[in-house]
C-alpha positions as CSV (number, residue, x, y, z in Angstrom):
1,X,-17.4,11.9,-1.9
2,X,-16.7,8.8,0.1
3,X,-13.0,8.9,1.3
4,X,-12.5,5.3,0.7
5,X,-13.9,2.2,-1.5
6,X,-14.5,-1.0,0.2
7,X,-14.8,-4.4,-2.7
8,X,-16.9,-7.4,-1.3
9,X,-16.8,-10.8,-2.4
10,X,-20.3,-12.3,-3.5
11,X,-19.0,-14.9,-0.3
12,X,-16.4,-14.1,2.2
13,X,-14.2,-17.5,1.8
14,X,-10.8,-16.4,2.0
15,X,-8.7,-14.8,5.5
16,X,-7.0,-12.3,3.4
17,X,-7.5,-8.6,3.3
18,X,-6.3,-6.0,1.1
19,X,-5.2,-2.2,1.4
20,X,-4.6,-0.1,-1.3
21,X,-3.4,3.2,0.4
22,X,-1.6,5.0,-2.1
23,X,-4.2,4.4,-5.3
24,X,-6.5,7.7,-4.6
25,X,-6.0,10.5,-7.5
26,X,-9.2,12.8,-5.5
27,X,-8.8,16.3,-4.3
28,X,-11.5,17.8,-2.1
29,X,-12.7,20.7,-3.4
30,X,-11.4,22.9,-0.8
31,X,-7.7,21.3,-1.4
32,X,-7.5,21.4,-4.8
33,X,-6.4,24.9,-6.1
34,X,-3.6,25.0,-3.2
35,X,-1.8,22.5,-5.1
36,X,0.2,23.5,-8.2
37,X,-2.2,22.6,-11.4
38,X,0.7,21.0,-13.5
39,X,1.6,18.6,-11.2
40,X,-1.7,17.4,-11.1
41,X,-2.2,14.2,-10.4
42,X,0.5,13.6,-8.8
43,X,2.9,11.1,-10.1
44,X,3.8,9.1,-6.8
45,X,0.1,7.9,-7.0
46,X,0.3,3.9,-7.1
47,X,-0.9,4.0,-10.4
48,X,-3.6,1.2,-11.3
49,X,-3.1,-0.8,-8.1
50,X,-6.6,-1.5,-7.6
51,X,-6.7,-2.6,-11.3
52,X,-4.3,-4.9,-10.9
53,X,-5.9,-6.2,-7.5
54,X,-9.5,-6.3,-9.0
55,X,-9.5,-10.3,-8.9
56,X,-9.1,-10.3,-5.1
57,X,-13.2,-10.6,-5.0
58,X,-12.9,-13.8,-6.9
59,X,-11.1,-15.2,-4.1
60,X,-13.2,-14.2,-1.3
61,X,-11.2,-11.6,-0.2
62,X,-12.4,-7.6,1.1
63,X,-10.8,-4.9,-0.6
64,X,-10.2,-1.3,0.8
65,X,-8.8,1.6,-1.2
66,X,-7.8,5.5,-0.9
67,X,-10.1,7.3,-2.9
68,X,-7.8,10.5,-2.2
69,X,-4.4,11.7,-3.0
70,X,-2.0,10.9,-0.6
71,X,-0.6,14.6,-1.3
72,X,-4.2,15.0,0.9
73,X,-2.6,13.5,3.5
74,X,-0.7,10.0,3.3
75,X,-2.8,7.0,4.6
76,X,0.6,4.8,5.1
77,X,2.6,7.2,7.7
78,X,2.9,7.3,11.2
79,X,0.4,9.7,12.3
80,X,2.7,11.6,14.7
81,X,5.3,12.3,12.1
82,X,7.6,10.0,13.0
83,X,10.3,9.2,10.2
84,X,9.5,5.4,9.1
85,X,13.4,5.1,7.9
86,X,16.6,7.1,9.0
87,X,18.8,5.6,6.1
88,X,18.7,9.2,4.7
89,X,16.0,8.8,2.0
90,X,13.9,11.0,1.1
91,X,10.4,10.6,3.6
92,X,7.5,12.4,3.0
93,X,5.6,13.4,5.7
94,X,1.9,13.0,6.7
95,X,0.7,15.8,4.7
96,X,3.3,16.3,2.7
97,X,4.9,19.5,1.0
98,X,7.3,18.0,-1.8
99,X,7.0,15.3,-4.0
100,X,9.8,12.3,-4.1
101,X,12.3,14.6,-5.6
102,X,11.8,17.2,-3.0
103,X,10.4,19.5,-5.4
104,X,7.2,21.7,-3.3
105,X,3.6,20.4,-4.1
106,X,1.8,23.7,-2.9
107,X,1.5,26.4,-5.3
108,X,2.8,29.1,-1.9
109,X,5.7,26.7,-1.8
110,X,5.2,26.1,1.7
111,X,7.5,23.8,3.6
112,X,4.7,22.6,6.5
113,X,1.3,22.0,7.1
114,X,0.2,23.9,9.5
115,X,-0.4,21.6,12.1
116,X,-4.4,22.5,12.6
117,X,-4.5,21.7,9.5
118,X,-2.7,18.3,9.6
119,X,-5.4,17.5,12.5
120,X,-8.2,18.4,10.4
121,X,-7.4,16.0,7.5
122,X,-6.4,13.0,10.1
123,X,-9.3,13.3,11.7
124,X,-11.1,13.2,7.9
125,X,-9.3,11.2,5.9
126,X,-6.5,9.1,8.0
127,X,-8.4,7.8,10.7
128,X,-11.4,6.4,9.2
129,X,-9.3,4.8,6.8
130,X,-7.9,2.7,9.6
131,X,-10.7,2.4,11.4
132,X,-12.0,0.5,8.8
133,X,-9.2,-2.0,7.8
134,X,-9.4,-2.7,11.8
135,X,-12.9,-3.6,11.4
136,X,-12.7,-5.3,8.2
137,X,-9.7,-7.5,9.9
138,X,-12.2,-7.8,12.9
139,X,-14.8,-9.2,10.4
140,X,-12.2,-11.7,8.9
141,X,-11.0,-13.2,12.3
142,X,-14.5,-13.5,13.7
143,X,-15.4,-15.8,10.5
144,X,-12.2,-17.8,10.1
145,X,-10.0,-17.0,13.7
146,X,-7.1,-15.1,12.3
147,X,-6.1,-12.9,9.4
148,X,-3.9,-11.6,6.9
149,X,-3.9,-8.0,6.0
150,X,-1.9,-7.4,2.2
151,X,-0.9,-3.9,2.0
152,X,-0.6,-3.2,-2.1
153,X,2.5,-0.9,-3.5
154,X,3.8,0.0,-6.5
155,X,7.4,2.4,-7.5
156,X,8.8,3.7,-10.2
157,X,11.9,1.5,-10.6
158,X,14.3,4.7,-10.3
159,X,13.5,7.0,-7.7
160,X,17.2,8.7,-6.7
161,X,15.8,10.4,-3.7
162,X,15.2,7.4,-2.5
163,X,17.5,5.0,-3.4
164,X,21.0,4.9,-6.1
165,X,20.1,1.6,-7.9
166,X,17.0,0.6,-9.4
167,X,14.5,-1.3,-7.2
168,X,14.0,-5.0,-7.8
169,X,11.0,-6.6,-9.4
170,X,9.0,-7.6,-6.0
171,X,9.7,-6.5,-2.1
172,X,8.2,-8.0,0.7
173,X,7.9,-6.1,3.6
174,X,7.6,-8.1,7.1
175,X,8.8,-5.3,9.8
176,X,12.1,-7.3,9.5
177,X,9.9,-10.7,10.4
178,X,7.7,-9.3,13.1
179,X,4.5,-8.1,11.4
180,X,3.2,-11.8,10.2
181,X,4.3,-15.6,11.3
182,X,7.6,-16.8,9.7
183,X,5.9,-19.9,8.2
184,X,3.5,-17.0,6.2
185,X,6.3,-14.8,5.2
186,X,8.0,-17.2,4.1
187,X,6.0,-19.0,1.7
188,X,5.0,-15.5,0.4
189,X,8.5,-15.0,-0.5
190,X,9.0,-18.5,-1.8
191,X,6.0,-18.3,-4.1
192,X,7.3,-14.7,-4.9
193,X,10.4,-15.7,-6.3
194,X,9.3,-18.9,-7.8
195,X,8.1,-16.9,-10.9
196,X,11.9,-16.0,-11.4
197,X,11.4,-12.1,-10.5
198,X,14.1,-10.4,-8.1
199,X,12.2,-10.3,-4.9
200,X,14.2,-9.1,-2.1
201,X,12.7,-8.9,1.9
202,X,12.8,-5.8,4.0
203,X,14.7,-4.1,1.7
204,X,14.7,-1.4,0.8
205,X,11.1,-0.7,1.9
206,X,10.2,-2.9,5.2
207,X,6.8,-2.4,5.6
208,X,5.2,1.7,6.2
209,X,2.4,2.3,9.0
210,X,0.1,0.1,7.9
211,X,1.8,-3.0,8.4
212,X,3.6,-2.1,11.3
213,X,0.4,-1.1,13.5
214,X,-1.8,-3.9,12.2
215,X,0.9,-7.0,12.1
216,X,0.5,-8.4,15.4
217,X,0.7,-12.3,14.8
218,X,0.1,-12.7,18.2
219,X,-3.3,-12.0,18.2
220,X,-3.9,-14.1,15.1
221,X,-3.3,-10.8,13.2
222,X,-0.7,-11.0,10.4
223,X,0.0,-8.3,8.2
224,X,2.7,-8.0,5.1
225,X,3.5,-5.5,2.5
226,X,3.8,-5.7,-1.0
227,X,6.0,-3.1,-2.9
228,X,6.2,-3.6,-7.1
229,X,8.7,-1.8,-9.6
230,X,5.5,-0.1,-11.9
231,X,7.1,-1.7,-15.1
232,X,6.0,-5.2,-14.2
233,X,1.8,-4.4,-14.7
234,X,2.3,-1.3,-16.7
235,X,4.6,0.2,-19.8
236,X,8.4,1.0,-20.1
237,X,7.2,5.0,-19.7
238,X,5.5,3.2,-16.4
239,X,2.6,5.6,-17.5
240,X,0.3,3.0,-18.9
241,X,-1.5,-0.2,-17.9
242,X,-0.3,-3.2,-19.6
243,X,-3.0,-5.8,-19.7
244,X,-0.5,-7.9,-20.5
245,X,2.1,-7.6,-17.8
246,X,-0.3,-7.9,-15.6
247,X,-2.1,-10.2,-16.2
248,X,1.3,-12.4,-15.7
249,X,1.3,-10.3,-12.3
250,X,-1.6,-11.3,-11.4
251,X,-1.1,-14.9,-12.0
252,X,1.7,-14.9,-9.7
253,X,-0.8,-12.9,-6.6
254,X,-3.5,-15.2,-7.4
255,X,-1.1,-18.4,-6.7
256,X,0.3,-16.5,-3.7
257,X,-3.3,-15.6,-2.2
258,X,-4.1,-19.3,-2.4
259,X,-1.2,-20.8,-1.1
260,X,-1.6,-18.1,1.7
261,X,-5.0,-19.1,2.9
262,X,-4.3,-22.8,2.5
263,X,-1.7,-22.1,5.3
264,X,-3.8,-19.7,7.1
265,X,-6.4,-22.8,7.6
266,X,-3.7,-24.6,9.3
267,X,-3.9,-22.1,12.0
């Protein structure tokens, strides 16, 4: 099975990339049975993300998705384990062992990876994954001189382990302004908020692995992060796509992506 799925325009017009990291529902075959069966899939996929993103061709703009779980190993954490918040959330790990809740994955109720283990699905999964948004961003910046790399997101709008209050509508996640150029940031967030959603910046979620290693504006390299509350595209239960809500979501990202690369030309 191929461990990611890469969407091409019919014409590459457009500067912006996106990653969908967190969309996969696949187990390999050999991972499967070691996780418990009625947790299956695992509800802090990013349900329907790539649904909701599916125009992003009609703009020009190259897609790249998880095809796995990231209970196979998490495409959007540092790769050495190193905590991406120390607010006291709950963070899972690379190849995690609980869910959200802190509630054990593994049907041993193991509380590690063993660490061989960990090696063997970075070296499968993790790295080609960013291997190939590098090259994909390579591709972008030879054609048009710079680029913009949109990392996708959704949440439940409760999750207690990781925060007390619900999470608003829309966060935009900027590495606190350093991953992309204030003038793209902040039309992002303008644009954002325009539709009259709560869209907050760098908080609570400021941008995971993926934007923090591929943001570097100074190399005409910008990268942002997108995290959405799951009732905005899909149902109250946030278990079902709404074609309705998101198709007013994706309004709103189409309007964003345009103004984006209007002021990416200026560059």
């Amino acid at each position: 099975m191929e461990i990611y799925k890469i969407t091409l325009p019919a014409q590459l017009t457009s500067p912006v990339v996106l990653s969908i990291p967190h969309c996969g529902t696949s187990f390999p075959e050999e991972l499967v049975g070691d996780f418990k069966r009625e947790l299956l899939p695992p509800d802090d996929t990013d349900w329907f993300v790539d649904q909701l993103y599916r125009f992003a061709s009609d703009l020009g703009m190259m897609t790249i998705s998880a095809v796995y779980s990231r209970w196979v190993i998490d495409l959007n954490r540092n790769p050495e384990n190193i905590p991406l918040y120390d607010d006291g959330r709950v963070i899972t790990a690379l190849c995690t062992t609980t869910d959200f809740s802190g509630m054990p994955v593994y049907r041993d109720e193991r509380s590690v990876v063993d660490p061989i283990e960990v090696y063997r699905r970075k070296s499968l999964y993790f790295d080609p994954y960013h291997q190939k948004v590098q090259e994909l961003l390579n591709i972008t910046k030879a054609q048009f001189g710079k680029a913009l790399l949109w990392d996708c997101h959704s949440i439940r709008r409760k999750v207690p382990a990781i925060a007390e209050h619900p999470f608003p509508d829309l966060v935009l996640g900027s590495v606190d302004g350093t991953s992309a150029s204030p003038e793209l940031t902040a039309l992002a967030a303008a644009i954002l908020a325009s539709s009259g959603l709560n869209v907050q910046e760098n908080h609570p979620f400021k941008g995971g692995y993926i934007t923090r290693s591929f943001g570097r504006p100074q190399e005409g390299q910008h990268a942002l992060q997108l995290e959405m509350s799951k009732d905005k595209y899909m149902d109250d239960a946030e278990t079902t796509y709404s074609e309705s809500r998101a198709a007013e979501m994706q309004e709103l990202l189409r309007e964003t992506f345009i103004a984006l690369n209007r002021e990416l030309d200026k560059y």
